[in-house]
N, C-alpha and C positions, 0 to 999 in steps of 0.2 A: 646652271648650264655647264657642258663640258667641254670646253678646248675648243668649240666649232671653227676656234679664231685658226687654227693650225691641223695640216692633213692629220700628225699623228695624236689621235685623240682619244682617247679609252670609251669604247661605246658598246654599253651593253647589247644591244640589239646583236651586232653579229663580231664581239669579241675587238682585241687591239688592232689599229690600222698599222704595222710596224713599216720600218725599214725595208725587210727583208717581203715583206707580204708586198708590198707594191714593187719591188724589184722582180715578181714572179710575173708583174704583168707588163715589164718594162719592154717587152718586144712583142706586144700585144697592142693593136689600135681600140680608137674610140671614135663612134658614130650616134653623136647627141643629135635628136632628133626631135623638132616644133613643128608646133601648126601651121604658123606663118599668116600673113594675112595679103590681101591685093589690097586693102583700103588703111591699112593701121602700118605702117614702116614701123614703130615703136615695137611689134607684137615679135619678131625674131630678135630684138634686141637683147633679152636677160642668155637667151641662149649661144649667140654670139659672145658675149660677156663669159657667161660661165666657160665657153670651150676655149676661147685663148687665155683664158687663167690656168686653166688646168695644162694644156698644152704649153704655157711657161715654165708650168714644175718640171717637163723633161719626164712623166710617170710614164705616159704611154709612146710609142715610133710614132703614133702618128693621128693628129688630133681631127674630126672634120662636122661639120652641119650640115644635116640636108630635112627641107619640109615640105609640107605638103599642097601650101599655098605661095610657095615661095621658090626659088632656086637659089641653092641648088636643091635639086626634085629628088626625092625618095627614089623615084626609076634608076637617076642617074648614080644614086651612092651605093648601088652594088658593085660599078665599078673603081671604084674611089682608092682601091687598097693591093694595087697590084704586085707590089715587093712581096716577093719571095719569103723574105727575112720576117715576116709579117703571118703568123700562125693561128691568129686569133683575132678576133675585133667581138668586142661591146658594142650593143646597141642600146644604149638607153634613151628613150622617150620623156622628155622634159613636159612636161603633164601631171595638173594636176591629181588626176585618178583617173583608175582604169575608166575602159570605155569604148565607144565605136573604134573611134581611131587607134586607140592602143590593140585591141584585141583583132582590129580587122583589117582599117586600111594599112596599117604598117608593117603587118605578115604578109599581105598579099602583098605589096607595091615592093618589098624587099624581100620576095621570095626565100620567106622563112617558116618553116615548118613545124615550130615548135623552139621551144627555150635553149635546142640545140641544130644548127642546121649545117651540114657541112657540104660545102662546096666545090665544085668536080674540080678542083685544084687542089683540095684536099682541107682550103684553108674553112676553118670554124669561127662561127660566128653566134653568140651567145647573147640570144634576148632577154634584156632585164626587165626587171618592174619598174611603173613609172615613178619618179622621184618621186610623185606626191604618198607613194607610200610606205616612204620610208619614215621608221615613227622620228628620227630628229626631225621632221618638218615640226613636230608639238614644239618640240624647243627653240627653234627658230622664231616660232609665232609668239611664244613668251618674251623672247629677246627683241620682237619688232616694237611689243606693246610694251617694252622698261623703256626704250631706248627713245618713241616717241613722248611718251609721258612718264620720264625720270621721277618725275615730283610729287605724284599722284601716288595717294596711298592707298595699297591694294584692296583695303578693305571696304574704302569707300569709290572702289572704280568699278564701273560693268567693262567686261569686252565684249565683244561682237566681230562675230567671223563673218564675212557678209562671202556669199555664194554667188551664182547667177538664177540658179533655181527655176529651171520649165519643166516639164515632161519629157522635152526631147532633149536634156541635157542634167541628168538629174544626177549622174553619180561623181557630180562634182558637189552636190547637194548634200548625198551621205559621206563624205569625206569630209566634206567642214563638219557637219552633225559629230562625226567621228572624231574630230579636232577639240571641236567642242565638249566633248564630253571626256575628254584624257583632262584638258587642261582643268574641267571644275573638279574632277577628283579631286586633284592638288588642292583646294581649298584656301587659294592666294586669293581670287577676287570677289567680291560683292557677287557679282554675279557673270555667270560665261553663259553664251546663247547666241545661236545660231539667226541671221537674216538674211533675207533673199531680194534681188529686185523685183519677181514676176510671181512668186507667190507666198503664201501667210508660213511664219512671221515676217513680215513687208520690211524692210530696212529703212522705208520712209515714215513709220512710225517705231523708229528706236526706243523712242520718247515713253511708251508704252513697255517697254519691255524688261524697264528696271527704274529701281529708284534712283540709282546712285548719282552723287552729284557730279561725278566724271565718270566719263564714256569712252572708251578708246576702240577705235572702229578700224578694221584690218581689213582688204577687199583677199579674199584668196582664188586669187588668179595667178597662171604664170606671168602675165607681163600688164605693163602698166597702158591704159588705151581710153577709149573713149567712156568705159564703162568706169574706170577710176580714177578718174579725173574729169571728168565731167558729168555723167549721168548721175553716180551714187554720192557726189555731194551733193548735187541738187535734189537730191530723194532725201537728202539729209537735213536739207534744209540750209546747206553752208552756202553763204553768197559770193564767194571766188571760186571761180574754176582755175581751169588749168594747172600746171606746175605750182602756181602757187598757193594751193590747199594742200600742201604737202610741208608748206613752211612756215606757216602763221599757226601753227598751234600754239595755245588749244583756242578752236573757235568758240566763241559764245551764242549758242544756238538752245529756245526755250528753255531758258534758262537753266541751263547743264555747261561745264567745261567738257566740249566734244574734241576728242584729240581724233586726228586723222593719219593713217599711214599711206605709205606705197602698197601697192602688190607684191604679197607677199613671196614670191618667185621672183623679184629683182633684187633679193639679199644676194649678196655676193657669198656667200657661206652655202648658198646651193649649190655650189661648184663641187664642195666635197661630198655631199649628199650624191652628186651622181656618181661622183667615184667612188664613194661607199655601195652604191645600185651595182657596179661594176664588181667587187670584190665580194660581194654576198653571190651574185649570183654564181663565179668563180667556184665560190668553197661548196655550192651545193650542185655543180652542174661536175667538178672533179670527186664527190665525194659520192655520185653518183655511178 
């Protein structure tokens, strides 16, 4: 892994995050944007979390959230940025992969026209990709799965990326697939492979899906809610819920050590992920 621990990190995807490179956006805003939920309070949480981190470094004038099931309301964060002094804003999309809502609700609802939209005040506003595709998420998910099961030897451990997996929500489906398949290149674990709660390969037969006698099982979602912490342990077969299937590892389930993580969007290291979204988009929308 490289540096995730620290903004300035050498990252091959789109070059050194310097000093000087984030001082170009130091009078430029940021407008991270979630789904939110009316029934899960936990579901704006990782997003909240990531924006007043970032907003602590002093990177950007002026840090804000707004979502789509939540307030403050996407309508409303067009207004959000009225200084003057203020020439630019980021809009990144805290999301696992592209999709309905990246591609559709949030250009319409922020009357954006593309990756570059400028505004009869003149000020620019620059749509990024969603974090989830940015490739440090692959690293991230490796550092979830040392960090829950340190002791576990890679060669006798499966991962499992578990999705939500429908029809009507599928390209969260080929991004863990896509996750999945960077990480078994690497050729660290027994085995890497993709599970779903709603279709094959089932996450409620894990058990099926490798030999190895530890299991380390990641939900990749951005935030931690009823589905991971509650539903997919019990698909799992683990008998605590709540919060605390997050801390008894490793459970003993048919007889495997099954280690259990959070959602992999409440790493606190996604913070720089979206300020990396912010600075690639930058070098391609000026080099344009």
């Amino acid at each position: 892994m490289t540096g995730l621990e620290d903004l300035c990190y050498p990252s091959k995807h789109s070059g050194l995050i310097t000093t000087k490179r984030m001082a170009e956006i130091s009078t430029s805003a940021l407008l991270v944007v979630g789904h939110g939920s009316t029934v899960n309070a936990r579901s704006s949480a990782p997003t909240w979390t990531h924006a007043r981190k970032i907003q602590r470094r002093n990177i950007f004038a002026e840090v804000q959230c707004a979502f789509w099931k939540e307030e403050p309301s996407l309508r409303d964060a067009r207004f959000f940025f009225p200084d003057e002094t203020i020439s630019e804003v980021f809009v990144v999309p805290n999301f696992i992969s592209e999709g309905y809502f990246t591609q559709t609700v949030i250009p319409r609802e922020l009357e954006l026209e593309g990756p570059i939209t400028t505004r009869a005040n003149g000020q620019i506003w620059i749509y990024c990709e969603p974090v989830g595709n940015n490739p440090l998420v692959t690293e991230l998910l490796l550092a979830r799965a040392r960090e829950i099961a340190p002791n576990a030897e890679p060669t006798e451990t499966a991962l499992l990326i578990v999705a939500h997996g429908t029809e009507l929500n599928d390209n969260s489906a080929v991004a863990a697939k896509r996750e999945a398949e960077r990480i078994r290149a690497r050729g660290e674990f027994a085995t890497v492979a993709n599970a779903y709660m709603e279709e094959p390969p089932l996450i409620a037969e894990w058990d099926k899906l490798t030999n190895a006698p530890n299991v380390i099982v990641v939900p990749f979602f951005i935030a931690d809610g009823l589905h991971s912490y509650e539903d997919i342990p019990k698909l799992l077969g683990i008998e605590c819920t709540g919060m605390d299937v997050f801390r008894k590892n490793p459970h003993r389930v048919r007889g495997r050590s099954l280690y259990y993580g959070k959602a992999i969007g409440t790493d606190p290291r996604f913070a720089d992920i979206i300020i990396e979204q912010t600075l690639n988009a930058r070098s391609v929308t000026h080099a344009g």
